[in-house]
HTML snippet that shows the backbone in 3Dmol.js (N, CA, C, O; Angstrom):
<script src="https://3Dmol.org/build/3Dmol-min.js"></script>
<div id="view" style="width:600px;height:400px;position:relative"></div>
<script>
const pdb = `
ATOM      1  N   UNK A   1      38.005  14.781 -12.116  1.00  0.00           N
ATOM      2  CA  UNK A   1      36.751  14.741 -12.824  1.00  0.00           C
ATOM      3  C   UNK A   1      36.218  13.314 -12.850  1.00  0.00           C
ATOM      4  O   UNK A   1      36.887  12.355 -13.234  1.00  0.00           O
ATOM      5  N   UNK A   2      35.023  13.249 -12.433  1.00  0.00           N
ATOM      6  CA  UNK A   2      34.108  11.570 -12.130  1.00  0.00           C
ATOM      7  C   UNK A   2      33.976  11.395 -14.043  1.00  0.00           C
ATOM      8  O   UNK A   2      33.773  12.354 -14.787  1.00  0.00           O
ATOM      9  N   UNK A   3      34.107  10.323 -14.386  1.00  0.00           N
ATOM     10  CA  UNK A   3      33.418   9.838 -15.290  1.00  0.00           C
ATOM     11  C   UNK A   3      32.330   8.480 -15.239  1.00  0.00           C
ATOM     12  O   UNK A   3      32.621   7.407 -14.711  1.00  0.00           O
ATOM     13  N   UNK A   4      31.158   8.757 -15.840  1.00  0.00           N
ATOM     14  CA  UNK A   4      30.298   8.141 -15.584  1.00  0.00           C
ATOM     15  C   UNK A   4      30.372   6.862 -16.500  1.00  0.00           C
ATOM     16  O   UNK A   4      30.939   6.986 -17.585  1.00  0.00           O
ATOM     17  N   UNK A   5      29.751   5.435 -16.086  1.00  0.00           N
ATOM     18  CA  UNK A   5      29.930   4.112 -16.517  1.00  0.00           C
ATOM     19  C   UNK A   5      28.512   3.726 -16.474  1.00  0.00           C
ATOM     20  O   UNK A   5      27.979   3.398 -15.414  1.00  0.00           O
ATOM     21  N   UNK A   6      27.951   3.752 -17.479  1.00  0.00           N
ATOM     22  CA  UNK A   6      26.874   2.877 -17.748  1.00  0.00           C
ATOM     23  C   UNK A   6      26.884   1.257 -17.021  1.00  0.00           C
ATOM     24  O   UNK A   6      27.814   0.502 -17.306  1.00  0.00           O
ATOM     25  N   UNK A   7      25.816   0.819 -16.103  1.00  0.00           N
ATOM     26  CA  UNK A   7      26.107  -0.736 -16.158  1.00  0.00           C
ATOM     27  C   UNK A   7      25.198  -1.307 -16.247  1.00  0.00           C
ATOM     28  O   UNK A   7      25.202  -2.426 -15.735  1.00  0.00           O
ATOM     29  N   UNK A   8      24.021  -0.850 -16.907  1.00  0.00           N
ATOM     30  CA  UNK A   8      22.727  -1.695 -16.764  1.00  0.00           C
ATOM     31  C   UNK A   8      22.855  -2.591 -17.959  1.00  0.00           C
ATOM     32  O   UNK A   8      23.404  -2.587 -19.061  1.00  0.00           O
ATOM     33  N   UNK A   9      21.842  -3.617 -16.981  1.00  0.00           N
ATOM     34  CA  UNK A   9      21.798  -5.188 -18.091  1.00  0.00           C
ATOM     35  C   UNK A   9      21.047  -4.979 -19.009  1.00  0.00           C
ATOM     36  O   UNK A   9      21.423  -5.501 -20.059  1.00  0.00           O
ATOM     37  N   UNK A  10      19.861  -4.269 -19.079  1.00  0.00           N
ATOM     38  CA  UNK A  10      19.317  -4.223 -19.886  1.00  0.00           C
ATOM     39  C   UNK A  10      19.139  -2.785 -20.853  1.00  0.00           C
ATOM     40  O   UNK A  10      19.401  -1.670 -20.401  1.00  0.00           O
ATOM     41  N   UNK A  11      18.699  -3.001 -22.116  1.00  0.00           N
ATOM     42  CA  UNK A  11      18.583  -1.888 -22.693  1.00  0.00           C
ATOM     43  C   UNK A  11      17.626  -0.840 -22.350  1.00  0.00           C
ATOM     44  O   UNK A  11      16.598  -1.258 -21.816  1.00  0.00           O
ATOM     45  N   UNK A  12      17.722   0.532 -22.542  1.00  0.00           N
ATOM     46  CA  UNK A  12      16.718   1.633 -22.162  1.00  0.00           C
ATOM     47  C   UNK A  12      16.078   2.028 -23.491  1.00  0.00           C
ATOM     48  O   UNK A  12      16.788   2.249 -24.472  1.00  0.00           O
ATOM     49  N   UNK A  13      14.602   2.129 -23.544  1.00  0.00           N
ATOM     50  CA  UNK A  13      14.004   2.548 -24.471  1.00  0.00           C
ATOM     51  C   UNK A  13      13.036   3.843 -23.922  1.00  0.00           C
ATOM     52  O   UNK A  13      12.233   3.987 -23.000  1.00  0.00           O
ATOM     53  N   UNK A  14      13.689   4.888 -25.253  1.00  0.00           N
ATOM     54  CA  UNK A  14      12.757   6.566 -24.393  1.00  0.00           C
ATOM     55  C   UNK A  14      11.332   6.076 -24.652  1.00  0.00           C
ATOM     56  O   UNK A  14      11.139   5.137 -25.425  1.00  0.00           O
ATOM     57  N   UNK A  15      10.401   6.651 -24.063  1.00  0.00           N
ATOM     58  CA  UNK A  15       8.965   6.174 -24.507  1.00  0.00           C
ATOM     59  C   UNK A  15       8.715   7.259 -23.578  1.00  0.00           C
ATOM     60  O   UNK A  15       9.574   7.834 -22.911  1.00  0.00           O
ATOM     61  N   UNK A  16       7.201   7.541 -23.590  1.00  0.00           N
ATOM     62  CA  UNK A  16       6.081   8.655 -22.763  1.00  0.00           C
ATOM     63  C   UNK A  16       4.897   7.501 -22.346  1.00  0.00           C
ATOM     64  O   UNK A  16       4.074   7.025 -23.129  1.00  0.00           O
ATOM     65  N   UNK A  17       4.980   7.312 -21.489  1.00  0.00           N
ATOM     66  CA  UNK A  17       3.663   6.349 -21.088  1.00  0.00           C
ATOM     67  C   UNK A  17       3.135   6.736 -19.666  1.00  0.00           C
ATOM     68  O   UNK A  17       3.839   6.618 -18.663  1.00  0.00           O
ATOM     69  N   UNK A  18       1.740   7.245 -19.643  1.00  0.00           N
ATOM     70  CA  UNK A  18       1.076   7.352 -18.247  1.00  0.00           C
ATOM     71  C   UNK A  18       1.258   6.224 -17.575  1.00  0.00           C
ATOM     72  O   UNK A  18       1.200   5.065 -17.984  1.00  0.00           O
ATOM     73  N   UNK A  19       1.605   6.872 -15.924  1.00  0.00           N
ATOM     74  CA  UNK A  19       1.433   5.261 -15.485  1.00  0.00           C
ATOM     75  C   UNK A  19       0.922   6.172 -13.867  1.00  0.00           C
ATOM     76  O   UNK A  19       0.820   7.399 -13.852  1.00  0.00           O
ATOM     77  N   UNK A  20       0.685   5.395 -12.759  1.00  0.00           N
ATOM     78  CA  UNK A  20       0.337   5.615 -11.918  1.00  0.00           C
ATOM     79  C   UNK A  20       1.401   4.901 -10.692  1.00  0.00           C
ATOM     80  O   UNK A  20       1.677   3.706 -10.808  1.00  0.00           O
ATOM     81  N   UNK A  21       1.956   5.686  -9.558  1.00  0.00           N
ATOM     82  CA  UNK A  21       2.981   5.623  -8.170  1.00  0.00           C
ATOM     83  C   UNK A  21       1.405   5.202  -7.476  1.00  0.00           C
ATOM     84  O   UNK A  21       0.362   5.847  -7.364  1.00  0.00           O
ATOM     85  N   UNK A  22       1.851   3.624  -7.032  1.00  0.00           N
ATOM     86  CA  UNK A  22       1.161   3.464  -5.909  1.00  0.00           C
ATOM     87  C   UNK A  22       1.746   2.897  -4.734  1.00  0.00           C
ATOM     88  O   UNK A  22       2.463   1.913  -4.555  1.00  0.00           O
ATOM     89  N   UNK A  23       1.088   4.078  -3.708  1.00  0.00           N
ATOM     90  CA  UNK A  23       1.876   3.918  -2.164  1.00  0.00           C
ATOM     91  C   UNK A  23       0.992   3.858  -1.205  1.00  0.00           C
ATOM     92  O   UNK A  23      -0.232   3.906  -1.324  1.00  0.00           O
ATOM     93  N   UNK A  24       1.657   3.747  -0.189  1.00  0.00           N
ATOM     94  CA  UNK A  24       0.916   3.067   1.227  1.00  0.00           C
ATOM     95  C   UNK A  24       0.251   2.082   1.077  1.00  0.00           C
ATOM     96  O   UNK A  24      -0.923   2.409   1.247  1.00  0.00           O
ATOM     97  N   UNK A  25       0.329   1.107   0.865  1.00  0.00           N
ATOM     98  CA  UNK A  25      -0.964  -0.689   0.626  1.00  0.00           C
ATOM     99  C   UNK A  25      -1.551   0.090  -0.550  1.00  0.00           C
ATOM    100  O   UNK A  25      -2.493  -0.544  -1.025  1.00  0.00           O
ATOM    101  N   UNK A  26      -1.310   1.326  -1.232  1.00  0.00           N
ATOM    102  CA  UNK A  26      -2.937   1.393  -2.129  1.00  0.00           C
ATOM    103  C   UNK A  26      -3.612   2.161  -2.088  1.00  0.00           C
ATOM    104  O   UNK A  26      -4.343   2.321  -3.065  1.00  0.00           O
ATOM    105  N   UNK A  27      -3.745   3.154  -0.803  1.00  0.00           N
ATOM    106  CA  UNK A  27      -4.207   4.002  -0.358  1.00  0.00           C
ATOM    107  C   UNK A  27      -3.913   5.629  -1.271  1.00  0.00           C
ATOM    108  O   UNK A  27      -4.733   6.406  -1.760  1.00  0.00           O
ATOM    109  N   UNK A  28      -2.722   5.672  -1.230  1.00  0.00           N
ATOM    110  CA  UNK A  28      -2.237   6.657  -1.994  1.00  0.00           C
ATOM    111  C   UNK A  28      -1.728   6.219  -3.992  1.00  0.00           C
ATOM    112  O   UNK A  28      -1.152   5.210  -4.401  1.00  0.00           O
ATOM    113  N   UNK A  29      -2.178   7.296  -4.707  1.00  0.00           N
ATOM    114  CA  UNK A  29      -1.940   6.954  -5.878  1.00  0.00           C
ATOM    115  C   UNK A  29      -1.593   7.837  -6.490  1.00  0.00           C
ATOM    116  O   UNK A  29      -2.552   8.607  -6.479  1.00  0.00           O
ATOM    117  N   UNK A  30      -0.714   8.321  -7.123  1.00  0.00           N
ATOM    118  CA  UNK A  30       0.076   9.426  -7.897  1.00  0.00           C
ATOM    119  C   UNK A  30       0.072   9.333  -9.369  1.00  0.00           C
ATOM    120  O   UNK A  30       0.549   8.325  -9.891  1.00  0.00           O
ATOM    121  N   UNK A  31      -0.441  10.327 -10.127  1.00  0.00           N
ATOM    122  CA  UNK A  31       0.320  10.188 -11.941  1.00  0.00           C
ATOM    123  C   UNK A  31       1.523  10.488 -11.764  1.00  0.00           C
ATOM    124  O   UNK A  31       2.028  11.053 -10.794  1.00  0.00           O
ATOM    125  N   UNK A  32       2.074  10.056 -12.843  1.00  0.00           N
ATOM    126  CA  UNK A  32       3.520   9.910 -13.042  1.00  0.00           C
ATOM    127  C   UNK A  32       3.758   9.600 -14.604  1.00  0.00           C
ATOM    128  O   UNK A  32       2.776   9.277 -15.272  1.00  0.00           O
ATOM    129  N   UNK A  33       4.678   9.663 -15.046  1.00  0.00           N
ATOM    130  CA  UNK A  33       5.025   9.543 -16.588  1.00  0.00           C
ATOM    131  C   UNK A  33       6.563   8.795 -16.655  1.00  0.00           C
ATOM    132  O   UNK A  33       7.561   9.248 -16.093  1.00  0.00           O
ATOM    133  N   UNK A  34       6.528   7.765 -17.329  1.00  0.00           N
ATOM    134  CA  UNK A  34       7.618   6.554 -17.461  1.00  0.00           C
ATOM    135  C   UNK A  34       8.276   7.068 -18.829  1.00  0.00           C
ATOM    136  O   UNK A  34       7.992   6.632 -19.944  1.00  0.00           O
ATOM    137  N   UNK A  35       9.160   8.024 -18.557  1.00  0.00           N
ATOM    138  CA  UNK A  35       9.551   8.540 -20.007  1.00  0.00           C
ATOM    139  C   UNK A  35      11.187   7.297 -20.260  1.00  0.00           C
ATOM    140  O   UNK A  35      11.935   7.727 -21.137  1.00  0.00           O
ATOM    141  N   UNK A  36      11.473   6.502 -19.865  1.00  0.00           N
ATOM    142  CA  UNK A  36      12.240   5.279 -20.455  1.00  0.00           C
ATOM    143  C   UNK A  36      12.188   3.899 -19.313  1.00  0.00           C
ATOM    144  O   UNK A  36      11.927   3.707 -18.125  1.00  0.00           O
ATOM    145  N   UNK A  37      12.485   3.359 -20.148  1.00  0.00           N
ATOM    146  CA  UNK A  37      12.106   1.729 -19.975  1.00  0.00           C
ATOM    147  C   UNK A  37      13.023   0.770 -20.023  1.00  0.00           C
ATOM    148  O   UNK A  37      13.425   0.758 -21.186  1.00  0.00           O
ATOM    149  N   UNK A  38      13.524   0.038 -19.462  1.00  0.00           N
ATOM    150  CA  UNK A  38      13.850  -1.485 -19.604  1.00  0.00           C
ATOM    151  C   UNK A  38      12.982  -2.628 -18.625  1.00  0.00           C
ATOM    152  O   UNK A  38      12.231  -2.360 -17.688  1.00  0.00           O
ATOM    153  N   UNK A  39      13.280  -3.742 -19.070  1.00  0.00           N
ATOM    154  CA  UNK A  39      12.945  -5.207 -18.555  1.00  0.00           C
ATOM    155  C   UNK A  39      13.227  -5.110 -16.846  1.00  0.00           C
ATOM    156  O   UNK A  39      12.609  -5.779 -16.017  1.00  0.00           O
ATOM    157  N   UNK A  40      14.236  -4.182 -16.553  1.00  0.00           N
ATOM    158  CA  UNK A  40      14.833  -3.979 -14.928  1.00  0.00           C
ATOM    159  C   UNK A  40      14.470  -3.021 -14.280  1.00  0.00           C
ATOM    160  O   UNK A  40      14.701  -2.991 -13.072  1.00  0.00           O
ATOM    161  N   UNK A  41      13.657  -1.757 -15.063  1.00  0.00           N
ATOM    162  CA  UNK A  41      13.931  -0.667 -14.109  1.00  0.00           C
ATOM    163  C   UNK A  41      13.535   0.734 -15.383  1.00  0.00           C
ATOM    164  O   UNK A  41      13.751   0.887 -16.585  1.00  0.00           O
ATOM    165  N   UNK A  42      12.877   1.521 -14.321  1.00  0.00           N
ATOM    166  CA  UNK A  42      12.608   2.835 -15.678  1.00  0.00           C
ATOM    167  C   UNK A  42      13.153   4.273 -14.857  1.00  0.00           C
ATOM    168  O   UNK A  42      13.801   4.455 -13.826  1.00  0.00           O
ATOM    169  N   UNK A  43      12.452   5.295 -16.014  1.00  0.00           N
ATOM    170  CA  UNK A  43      12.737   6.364 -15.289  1.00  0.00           C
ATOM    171  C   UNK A  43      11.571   7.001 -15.184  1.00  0.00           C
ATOM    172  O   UNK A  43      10.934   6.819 -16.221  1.00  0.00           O
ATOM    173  N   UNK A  44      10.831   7.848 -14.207  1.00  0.00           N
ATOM    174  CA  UNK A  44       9.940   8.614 -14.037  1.00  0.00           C
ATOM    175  C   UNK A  44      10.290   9.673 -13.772  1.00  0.00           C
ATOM    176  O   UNK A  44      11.293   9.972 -13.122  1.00  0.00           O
ATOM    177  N   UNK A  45       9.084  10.755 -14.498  1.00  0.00           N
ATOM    178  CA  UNK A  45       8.653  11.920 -14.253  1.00  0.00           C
ATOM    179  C   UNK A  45       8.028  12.238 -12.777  1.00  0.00           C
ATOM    180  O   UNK A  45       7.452  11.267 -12.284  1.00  0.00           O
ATOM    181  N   UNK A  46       8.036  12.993 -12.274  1.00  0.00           N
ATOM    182  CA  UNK A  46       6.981  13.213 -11.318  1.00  0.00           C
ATOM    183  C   UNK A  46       6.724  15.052 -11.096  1.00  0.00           C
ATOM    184  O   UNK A  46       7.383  16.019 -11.476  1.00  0.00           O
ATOM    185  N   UNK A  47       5.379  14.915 -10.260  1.00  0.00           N
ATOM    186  CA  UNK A  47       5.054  16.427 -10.043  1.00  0.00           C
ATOM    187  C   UNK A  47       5.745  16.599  -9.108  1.00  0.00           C
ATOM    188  O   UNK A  47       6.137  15.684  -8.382  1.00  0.00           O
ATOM    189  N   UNK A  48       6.118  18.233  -8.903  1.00  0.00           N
ATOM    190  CA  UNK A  48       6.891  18.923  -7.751  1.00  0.00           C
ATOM    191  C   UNK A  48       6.226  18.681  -6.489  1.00  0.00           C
ATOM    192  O   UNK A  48       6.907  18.930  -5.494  1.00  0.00           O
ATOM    193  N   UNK A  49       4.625  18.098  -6.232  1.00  0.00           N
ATOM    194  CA  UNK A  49       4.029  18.477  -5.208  1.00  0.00           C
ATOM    195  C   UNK A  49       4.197  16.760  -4.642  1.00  0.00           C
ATOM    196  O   UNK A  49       3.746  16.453  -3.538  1.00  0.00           O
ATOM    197  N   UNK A  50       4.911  15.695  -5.563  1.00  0.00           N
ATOM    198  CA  UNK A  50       4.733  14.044  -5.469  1.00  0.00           C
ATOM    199  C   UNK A  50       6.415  14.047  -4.116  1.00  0.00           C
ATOM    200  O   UNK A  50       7.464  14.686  -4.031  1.00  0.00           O
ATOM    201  N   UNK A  51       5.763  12.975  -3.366  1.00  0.00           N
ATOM    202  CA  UNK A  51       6.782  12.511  -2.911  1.00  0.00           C
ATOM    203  C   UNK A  51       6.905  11.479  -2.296  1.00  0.00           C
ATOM    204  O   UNK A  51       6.551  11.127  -1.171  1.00  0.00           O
ATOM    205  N   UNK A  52       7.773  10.692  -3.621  1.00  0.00           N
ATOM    206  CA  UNK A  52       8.012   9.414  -3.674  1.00  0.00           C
ATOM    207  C   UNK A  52       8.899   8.483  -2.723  1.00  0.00           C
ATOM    208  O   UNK A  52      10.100   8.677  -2.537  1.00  0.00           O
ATOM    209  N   UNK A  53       8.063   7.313  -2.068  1.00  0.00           N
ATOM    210  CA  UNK A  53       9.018   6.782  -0.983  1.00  0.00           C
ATOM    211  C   UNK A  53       9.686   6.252  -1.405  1.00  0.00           C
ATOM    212  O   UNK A  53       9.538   6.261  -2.627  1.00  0.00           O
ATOM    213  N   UNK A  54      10.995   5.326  -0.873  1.00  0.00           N
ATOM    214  CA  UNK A  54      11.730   4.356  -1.329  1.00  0.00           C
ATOM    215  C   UNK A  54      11.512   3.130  -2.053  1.00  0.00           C
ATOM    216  O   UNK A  54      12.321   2.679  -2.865  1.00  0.00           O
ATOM    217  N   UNK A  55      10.132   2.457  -1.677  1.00  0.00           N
ATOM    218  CA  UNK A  55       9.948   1.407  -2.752  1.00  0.00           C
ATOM    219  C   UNK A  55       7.996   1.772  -2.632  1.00  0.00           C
ATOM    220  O   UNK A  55       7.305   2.107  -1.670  1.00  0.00           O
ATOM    221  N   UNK A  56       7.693   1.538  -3.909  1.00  0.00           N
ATOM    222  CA  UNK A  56       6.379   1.605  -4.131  1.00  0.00           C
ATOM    223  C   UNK A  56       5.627   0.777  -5.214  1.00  0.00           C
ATOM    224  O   UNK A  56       6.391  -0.050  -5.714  1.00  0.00           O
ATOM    225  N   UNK A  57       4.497   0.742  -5.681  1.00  0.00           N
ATOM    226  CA  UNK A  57       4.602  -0.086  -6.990  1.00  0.00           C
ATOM    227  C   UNK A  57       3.965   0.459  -8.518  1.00  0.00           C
ATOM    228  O   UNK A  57       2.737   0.534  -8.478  1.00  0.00           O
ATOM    229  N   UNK A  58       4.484   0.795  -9.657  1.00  0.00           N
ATOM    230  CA  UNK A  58       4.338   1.542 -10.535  1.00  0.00           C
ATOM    231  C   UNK A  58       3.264   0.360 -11.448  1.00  0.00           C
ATOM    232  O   UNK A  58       3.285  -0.856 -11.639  1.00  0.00           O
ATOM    233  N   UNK A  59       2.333   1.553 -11.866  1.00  0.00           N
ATOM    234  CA  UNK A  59       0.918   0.858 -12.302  1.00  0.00           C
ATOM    235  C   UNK A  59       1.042   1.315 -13.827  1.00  0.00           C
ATOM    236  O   UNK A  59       0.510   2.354 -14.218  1.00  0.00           O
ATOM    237  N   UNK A  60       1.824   0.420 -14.714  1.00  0.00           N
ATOM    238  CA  UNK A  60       1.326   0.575 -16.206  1.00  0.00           C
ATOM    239  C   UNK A  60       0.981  -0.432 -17.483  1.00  0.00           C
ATOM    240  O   UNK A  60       1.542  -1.514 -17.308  1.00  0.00           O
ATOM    241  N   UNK A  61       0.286  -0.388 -18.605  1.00  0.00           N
ATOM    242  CA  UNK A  61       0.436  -1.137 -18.791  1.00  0.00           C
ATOM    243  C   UNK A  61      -0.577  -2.252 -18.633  1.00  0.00           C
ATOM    244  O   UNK A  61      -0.469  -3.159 -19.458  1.00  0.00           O
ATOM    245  N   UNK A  62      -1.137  -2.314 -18.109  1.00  0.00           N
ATOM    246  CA  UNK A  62      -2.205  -3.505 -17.166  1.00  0.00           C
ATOM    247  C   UNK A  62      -1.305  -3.894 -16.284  1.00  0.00           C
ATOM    248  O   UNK A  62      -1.802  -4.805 -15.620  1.00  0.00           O
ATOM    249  N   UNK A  63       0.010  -3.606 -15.871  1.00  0.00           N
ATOM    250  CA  UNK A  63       0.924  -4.117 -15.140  1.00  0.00           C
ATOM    251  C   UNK A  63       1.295  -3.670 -13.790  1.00  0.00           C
ATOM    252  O   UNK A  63       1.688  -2.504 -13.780  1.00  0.00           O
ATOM    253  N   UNK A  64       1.281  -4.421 -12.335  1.00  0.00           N
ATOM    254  CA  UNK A  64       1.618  -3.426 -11.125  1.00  0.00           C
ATOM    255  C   UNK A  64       3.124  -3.890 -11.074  1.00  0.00           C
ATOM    256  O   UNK A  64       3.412  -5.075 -11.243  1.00  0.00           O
ATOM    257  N   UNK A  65       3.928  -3.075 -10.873  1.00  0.00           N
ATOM    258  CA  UNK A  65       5.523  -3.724 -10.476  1.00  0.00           C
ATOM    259  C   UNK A  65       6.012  -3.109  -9.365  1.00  0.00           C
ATOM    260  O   UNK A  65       6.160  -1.894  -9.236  1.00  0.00           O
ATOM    261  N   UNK A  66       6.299  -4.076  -8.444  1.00  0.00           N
ATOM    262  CA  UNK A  66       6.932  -3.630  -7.283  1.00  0.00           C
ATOM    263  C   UNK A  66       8.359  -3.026  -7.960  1.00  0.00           C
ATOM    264  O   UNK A  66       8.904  -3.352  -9.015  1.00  0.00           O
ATOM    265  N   UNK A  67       8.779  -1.963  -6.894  1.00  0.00           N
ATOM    266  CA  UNK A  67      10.137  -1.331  -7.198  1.00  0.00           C
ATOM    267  C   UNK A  67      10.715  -0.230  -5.943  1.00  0.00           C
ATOM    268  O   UNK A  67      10.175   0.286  -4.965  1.00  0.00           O
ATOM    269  N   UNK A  68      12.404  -0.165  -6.667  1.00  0.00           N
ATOM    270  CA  UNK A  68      12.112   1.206  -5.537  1.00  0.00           C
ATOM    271  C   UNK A  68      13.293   1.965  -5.850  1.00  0.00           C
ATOM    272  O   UNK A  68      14.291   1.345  -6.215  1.00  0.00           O
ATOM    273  N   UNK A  69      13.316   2.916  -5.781  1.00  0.00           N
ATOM    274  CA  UNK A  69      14.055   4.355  -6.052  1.00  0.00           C
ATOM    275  C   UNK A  69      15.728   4.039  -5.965  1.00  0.00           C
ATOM    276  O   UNK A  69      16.285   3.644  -4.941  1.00  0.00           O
ATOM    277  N   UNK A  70      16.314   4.266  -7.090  1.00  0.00           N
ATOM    278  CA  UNK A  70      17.825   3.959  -7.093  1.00  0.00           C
ATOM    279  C   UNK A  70      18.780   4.987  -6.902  1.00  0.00           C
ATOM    280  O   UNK A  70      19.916   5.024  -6.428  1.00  0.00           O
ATOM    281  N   UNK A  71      17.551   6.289  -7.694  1.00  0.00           N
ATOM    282  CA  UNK A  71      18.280   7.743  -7.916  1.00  0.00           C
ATOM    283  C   UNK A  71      17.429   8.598  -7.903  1.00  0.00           C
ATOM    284  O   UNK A  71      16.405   8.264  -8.499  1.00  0.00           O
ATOM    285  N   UNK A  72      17.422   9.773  -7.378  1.00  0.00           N
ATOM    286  CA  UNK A  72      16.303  10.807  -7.290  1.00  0.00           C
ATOM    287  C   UNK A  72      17.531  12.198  -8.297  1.00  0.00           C
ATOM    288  O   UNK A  72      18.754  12.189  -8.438  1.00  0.00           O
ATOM    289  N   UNK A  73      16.476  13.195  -8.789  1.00  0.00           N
ATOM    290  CA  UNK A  73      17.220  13.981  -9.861  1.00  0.00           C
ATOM    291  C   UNK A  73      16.076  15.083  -9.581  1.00  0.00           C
ATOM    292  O   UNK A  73      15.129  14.759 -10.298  1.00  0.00           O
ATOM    293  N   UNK A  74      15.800  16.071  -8.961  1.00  0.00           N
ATOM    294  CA  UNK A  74      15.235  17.264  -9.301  1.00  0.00           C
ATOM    295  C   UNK A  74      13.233  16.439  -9.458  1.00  0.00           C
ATOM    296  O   UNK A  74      12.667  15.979  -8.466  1.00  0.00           O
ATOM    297  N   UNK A  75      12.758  16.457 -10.477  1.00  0.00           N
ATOM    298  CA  UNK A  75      11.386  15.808 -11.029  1.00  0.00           C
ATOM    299  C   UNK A  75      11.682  13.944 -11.526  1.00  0.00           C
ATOM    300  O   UNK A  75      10.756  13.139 -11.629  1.00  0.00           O
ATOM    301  N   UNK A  76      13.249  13.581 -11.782  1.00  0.00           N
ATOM    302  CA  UNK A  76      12.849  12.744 -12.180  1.00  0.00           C
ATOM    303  C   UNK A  76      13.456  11.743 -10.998  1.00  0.00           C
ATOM    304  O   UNK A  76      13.903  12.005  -9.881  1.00  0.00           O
ATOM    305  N   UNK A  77      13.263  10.320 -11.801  1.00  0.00           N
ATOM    306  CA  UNK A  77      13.711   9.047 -10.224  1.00  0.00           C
ATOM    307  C   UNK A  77      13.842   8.089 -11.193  1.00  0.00           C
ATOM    308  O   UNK A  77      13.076   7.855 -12.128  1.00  0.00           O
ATOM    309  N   UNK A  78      15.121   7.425 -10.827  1.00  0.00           N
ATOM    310  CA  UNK A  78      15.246   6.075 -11.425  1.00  0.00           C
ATOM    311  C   UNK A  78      15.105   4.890 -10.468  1.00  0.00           C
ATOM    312  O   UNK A  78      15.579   4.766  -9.338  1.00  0.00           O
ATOM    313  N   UNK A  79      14.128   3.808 -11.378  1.00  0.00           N
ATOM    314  CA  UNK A  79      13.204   2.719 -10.353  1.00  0.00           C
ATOM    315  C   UNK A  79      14.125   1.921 -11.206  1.00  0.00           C
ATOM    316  O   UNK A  79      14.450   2.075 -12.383  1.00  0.00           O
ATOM    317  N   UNK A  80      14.652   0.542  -9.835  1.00  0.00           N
ATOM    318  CA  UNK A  80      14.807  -0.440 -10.501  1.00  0.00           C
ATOM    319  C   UNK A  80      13.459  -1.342  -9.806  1.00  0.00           C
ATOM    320  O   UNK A  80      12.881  -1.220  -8.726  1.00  0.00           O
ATOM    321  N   UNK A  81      13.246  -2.384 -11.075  1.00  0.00           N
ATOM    322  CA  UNK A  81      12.226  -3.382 -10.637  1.00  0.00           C
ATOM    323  C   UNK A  81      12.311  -4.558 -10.015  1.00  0.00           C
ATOM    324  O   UNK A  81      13.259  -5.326 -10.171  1.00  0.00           O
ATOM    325  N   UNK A  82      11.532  -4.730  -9.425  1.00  0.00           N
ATOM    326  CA  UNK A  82      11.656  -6.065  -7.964  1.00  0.00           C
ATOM    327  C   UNK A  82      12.188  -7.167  -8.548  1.00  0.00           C
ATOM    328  O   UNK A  82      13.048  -7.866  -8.013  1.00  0.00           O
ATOM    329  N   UNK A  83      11.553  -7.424  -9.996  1.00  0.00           N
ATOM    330  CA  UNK A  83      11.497  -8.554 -10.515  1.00  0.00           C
ATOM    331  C   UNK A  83      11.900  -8.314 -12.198  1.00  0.00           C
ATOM    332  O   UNK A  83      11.122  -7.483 -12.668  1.00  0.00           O
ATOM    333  N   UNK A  84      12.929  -8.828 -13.258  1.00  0.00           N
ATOM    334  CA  UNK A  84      12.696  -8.804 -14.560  1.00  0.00           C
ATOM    335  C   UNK A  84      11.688  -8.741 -15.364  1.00  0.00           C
ATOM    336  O   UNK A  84      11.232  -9.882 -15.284  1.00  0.00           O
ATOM    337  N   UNK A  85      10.953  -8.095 -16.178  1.00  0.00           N
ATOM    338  CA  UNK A  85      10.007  -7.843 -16.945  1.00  0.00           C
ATOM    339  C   UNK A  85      10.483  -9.049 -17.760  1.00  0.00           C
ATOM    340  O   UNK A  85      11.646  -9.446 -17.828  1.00  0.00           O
ATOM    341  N   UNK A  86       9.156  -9.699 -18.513  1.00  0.00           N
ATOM    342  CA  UNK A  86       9.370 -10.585 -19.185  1.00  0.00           C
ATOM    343  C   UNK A  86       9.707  -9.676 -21.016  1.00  0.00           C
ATOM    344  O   UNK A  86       9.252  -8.634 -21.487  1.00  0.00           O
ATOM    345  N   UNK A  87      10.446 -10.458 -21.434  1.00  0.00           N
ATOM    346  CA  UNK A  87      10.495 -10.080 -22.822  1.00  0.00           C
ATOM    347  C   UNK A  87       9.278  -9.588 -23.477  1.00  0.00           C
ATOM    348  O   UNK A  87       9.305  -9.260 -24.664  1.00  0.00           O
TER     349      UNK A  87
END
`;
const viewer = $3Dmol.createViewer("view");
viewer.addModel(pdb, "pdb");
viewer.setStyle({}, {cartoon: {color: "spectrum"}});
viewer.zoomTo();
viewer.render();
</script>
């Protein structure tokens, strides 16, 4: 039996926040829903009909953040971020 080990640096906070998957340069733009958060990396919702490439950049916030797919799960995907979110 696997047991699972948490190792992220930073803390996760649940939250619901619209945000927008933007792919290809810009061209393509997806809703999406950031249902948790840290400074490194979140988790998204997505629609059954979305399909998310390996790195893209998530629009929330007034904020664009480069990122890219760590874990895919059925609807959801865990993004880590290019860069640390500032405090």
């Amino acid at each position: 039996m696997k047991t699972w080990i948490d190792k992220r640096v930073h803390k996760r906070d649940a939250i619901s926040i619209a945000a927008t998957a933007v792919m290809n340069d810009g061209l393509i733009r997806e809703d999406v829903l950031v249902v948790n958060l840290s400074r490194s990396g979140a988790m998204v919702e997505i629609a059954e009909s979305i399909e998310l490439p390996d790195a893209f950049t998530l629009l929330f916030h007034h904020s664009l953040e480069p990122c890219r797919v760590v874990w895919r799960q059925a609807r959801l995907a865990g993004v880590k971020f290019e860069t640390v979110l500032a405090e």
